[in-house]
C-alpha positions as CSV (number, residue, x, y, z in Angstrom):
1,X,-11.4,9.2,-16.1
2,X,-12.1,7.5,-12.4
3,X,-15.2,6.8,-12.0
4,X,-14.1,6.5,-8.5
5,X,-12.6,9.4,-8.1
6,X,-14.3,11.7,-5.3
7,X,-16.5,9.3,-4.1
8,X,-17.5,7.2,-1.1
9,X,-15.7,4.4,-1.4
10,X,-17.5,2.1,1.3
11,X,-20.0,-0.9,0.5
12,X,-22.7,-0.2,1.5
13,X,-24.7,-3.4,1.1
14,X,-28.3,-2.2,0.6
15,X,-28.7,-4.1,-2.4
16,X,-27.1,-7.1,-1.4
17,X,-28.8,-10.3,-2.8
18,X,-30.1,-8.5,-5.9
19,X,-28.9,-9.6,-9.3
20,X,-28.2,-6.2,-11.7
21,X,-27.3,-6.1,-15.5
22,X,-26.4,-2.9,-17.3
23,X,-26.0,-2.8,-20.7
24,X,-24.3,-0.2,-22.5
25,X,-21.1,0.0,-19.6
26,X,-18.1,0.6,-20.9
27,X,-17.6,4.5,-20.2
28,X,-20.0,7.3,-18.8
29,X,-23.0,6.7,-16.8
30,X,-23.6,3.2,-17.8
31,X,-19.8,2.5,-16.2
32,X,-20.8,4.2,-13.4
33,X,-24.3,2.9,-12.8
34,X,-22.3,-0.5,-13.0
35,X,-19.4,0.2,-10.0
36,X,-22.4,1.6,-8.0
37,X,-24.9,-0.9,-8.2
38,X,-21.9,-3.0,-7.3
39,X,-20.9,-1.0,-4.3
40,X,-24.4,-1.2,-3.0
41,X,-24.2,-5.2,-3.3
42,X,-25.7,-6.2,-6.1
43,X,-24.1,-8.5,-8.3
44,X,-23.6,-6.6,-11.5
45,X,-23.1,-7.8,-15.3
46,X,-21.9,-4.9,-16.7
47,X,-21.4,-5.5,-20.9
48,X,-20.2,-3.4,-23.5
49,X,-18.8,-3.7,-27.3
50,X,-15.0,-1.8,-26.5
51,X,-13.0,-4.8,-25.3
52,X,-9.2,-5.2,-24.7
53,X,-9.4,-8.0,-26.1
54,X,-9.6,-9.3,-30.2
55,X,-12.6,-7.3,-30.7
56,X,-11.0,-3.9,-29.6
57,X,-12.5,-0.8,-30.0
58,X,-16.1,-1.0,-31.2
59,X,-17.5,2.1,-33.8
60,X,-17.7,4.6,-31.1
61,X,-13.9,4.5,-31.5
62,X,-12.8,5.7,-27.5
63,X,-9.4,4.4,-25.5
64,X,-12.6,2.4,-22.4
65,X,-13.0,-1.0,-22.5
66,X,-15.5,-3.1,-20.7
67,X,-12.6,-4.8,-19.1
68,X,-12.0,-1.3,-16.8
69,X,-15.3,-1.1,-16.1
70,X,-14.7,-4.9,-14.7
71,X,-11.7,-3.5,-12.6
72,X,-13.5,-0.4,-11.2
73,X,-16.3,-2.6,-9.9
74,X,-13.5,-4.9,-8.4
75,X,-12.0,-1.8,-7.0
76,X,-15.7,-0.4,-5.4
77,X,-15.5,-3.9,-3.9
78,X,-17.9,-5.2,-5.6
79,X,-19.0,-8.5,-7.2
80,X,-19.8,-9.1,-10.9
81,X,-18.7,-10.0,-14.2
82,X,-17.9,-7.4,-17.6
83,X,-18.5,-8.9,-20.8
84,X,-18.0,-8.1,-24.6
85,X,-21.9,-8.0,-25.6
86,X,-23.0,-6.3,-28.5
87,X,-26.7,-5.7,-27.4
88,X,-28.0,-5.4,-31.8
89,X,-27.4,-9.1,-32.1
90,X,-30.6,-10.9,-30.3
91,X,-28.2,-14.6,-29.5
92,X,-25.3,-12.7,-28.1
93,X,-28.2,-10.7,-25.7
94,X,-30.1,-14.3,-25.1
95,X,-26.8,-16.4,-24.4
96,X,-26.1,-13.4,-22.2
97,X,-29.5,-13.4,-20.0
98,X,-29.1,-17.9,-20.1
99,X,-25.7,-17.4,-18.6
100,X,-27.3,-15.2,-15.7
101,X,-30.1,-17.4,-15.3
102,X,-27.7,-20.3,-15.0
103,X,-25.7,-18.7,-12.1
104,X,-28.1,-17.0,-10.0
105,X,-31.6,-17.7,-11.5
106,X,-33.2,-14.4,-11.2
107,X,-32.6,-10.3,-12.3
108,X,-33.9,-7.8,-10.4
109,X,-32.6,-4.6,-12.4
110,X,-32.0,-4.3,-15.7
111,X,-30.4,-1.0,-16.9
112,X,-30.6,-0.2,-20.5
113,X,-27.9,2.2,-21.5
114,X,-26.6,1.5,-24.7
115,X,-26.6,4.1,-27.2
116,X,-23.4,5.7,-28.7
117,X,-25.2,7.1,-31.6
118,X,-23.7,10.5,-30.9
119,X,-20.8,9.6,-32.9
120,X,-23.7,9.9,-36.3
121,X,-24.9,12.7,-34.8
122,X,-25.2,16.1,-36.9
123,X,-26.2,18.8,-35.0
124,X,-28.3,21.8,-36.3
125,X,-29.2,19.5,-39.6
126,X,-32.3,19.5,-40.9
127,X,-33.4,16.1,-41.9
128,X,-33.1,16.0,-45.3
129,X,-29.5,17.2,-44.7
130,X,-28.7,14.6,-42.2
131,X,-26.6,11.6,-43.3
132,X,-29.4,9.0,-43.7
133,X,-27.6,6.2,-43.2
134,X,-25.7,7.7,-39.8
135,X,-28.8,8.6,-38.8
136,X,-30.5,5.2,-39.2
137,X,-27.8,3.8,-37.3
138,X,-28.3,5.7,-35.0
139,X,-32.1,5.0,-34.4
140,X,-30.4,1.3,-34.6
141,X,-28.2,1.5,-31.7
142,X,-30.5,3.8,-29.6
143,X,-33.8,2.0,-29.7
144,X,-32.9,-1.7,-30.9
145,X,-30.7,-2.5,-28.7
146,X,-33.0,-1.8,-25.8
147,X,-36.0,-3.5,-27.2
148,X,-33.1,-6.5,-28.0
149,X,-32.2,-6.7,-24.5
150,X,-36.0,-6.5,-22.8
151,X,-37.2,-8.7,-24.9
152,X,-34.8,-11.2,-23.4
153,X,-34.0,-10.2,-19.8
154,X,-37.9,-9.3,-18.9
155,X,-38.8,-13.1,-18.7
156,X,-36.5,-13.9,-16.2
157,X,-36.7,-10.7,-14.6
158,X,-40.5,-11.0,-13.9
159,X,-39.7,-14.5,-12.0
160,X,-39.3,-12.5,-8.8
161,X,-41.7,-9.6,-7.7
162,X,-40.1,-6.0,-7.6
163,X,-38.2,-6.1,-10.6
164,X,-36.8,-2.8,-12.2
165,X,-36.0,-1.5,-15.7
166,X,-34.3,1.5,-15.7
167,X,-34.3,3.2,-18.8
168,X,-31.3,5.4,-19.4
169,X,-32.4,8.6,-21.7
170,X,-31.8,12.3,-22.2
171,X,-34.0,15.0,-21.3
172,X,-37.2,15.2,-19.0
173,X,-40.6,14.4,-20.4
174,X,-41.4,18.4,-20.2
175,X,-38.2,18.8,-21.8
176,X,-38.8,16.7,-24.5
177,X,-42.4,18.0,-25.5
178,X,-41.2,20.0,-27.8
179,X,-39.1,19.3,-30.9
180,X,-35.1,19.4,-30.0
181,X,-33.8,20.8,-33.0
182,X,-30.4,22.1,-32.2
183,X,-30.0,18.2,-31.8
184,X,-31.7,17.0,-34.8
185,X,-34.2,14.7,-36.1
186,X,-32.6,11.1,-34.8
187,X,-31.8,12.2,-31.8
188,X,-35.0,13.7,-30.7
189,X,-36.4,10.6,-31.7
190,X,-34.3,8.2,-30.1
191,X,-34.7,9.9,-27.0
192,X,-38.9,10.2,-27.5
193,X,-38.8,6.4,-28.2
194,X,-36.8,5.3,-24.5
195,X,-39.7,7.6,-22.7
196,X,-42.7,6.1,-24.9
197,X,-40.8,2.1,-24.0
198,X,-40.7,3.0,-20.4
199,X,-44.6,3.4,-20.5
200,X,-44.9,0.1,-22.7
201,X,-42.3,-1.4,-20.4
202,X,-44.1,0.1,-16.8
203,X,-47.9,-1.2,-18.1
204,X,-46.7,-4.8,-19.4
205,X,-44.3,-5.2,-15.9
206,X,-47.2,-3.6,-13.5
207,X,-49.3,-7.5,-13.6
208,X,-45.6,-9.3,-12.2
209,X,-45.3,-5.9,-9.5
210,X,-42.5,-4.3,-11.7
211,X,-41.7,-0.9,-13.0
212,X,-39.9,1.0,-15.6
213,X,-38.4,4.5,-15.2
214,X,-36.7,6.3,-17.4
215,X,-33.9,8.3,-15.5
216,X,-31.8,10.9,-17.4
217,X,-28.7,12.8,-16.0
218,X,-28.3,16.6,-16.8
219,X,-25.4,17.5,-18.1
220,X,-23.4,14.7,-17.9
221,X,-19.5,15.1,-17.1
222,X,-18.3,11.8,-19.2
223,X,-15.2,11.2,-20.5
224,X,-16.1,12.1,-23.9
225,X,-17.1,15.4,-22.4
226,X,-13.9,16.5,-20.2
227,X,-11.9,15.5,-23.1
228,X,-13.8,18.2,-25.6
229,X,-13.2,20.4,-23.0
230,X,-9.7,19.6,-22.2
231,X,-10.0,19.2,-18.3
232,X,-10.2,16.5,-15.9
233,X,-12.7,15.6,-13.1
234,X,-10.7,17.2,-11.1
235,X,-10.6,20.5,-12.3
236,X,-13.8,20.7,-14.7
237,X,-14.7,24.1,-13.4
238,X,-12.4,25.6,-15.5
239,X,-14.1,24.9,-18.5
240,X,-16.7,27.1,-17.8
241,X,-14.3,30.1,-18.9
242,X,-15.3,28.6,-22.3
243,X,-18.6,27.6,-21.9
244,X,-20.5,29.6,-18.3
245,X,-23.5,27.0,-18.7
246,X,-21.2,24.2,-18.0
247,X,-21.3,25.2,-14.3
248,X,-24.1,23.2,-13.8
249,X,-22.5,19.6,-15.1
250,X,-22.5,16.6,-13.0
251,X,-20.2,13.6,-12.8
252,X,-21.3,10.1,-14.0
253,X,-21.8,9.2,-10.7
254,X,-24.4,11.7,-9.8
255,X,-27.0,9.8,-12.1
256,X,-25.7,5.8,-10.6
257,X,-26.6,6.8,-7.7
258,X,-30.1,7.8,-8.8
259,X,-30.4,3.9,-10.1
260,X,-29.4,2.9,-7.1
261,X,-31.7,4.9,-4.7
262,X,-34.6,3.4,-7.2
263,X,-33.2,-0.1,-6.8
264,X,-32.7,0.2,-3.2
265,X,-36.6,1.5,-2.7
266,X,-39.2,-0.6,-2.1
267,X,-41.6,1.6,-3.3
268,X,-40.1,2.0,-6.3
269,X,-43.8,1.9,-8.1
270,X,-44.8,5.0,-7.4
271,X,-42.3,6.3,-10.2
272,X,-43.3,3.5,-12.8
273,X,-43.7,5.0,-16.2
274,X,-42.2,8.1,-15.4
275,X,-39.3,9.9,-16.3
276,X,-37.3,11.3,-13.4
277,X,-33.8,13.3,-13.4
278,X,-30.7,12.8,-11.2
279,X,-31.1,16.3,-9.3
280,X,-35.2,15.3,-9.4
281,X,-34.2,11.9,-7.5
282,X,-31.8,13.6,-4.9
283,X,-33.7,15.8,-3.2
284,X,-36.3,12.9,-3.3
285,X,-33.7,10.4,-1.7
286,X,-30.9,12.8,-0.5
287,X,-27.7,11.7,-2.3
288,X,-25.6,14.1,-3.6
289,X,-22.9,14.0,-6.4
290,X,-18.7,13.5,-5.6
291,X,-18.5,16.7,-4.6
292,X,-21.5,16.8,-2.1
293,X,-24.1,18.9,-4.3
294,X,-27.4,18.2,-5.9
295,X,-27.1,19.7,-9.1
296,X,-30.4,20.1,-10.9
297,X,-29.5,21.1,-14.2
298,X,-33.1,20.6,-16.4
299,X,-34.4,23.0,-14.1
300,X,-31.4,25.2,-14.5
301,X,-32.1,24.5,-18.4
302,X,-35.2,26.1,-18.6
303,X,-34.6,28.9,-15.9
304,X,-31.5,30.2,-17.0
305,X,-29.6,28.9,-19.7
306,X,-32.6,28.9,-22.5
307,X,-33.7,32.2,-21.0
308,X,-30.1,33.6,-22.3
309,X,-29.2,34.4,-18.7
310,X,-26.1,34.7,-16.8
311,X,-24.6,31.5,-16.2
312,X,-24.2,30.9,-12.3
313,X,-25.2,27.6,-10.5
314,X,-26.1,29.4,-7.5
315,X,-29.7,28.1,-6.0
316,X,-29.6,25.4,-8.7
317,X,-27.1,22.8,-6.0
């Protein structure tokens, strides 16, 4: 898929001077969280485990490397640097963080997006049904890898005032409350764990005047996602003669540009241990998704589509 495809294509420069990394950025919103922090100025390292090169494809087994997510940022004209980083191995993460310090000596946003753990998912298991050892993996590559990559990037992120961690997750905070069992044990957990680390993250940052917000997309159009559905970005609407609820998707880019509203504000506290959705943030900061709507799809969650209404995005863009 473009990640470009639809969208603004000029620099806009707001975050020029800032230093960004986003781990977990080879495909879906961490690929496009990458090209738009880029576009906005920042210089991004963008890292991921699929590579073109002798590492290939890592165990989430898709076609994207983190090579292409290098060439879309070039193509947004932006500046930074892609990198094979497998973010469950603490001296690939810590060479990672030296090499940033070395070249620019400072980080002002650190987006934590790797996950994949999908691929162990089993849906509508109970969990003594659920392959144990996919499922540990799962709670591996969903909640170490983010602790991992704090653990090293917050030092030299605190070395400048106004620093952000942006948490990637799934599902607001009222959402989440209760149990999400057609998704299973691991999952729910997972996705419990990012929110309870953005409120670690938001209290231990708050002394050095950083935050933490957790930002989740709704339902999120990645590649992974048009494929199941066999369409394209361009034509994703007509998957919902399959599925009516699916009117209320967003691209990838919807939920960058979220992160980047959050960089770009200066009061970027006030949200600080929250967690905050892409149609939440828009009609907070006005941007809208590639095709100039503001899809709010948690809301439309809870409204329509677990009420067993009618599908229909009307009122909810």
């Amino acid at each position: 898929m473009d990640t470009t495809a639809g969208q603004d294509t000029a620099r806009s420069g707001v975050l020029d001077g800032k230093v960004a990394l986003v781990a977990g950025a080879t495909r879906g919103a961490g690929r496009a969280i990458a090209v738009e922090l880029a576009r906005a100025g920042a210089t991004v390292y963008a890292t991921g485990r699929s590579s073109s090169g002798v590492h290939g494809r890592s165990e989430i087994d898709r076609p994207e490397t983190i090579e292409e997510t290098g060439e879309l940022i070039a193509a947004a004209g932006g500046a930074g640097t892609a990198l094979r980083v497998d973010h469950l191995v603490s001296d690939e993460v810590r060479d990672l963080v030296r090499r940033i310090d070395d070249e620019h000596g400072r980080l002002d946003v650190l987006v934590n997006d790797i996950f994949g753990g999908d691929r162990y998912a089993q849906f509508g298991t109970t969990l003594w049904e659920h392959d144990l050892a996919g499922g540990l993996r799962m709670l591996r590559m969903g909640i170490d890898t983010h602790a991992i990559t704090s653990h090293h990037a917050l030092p030299l992120l605190i070395r400048h005032p106004g620093g952000l961690v942006a948490e990637m997750t799934d599902g607001t905070a009222e959402y989440n409350v209760a149990y999400r069992h057609h998704e299973g044990f691991y999952y729910d957990l997972v996705k419990a764990a990012v929110q309870r680390m953005t409120g670690a993250q938001s209290h231990e940052l708050a002394p050095h005047q950083g935050a933490a917000v957790a930002v989740t997309p709704g339902w999120l159009r990645s590649e992974k996602m048009l494929e199941a559905f066999g369409v394209t970005e361009g034509n994703w609407r007509d998957a919902t003669r399959r599925v009516p609820h699916f009117c209320i998707s967003e691209s990838p880019t919807f939920v960058a540009r979220a992160v980047v509203a959050l960089a770009a504000d200066p009061d970027v506290a006030r949200w600080t241990g929250q967690v905050v959705s892409s149609g939440q943030l828009a009609l907070r900061y006005g941007f809208t998704d590639t095709d100039g709507t503001q899809p709010d799809c948690w809301r439309y969650m809870v409204e329509v589509q677990d009420r067993n209404l009618p599908a229909g995005d009307l009122g909810y863009r």
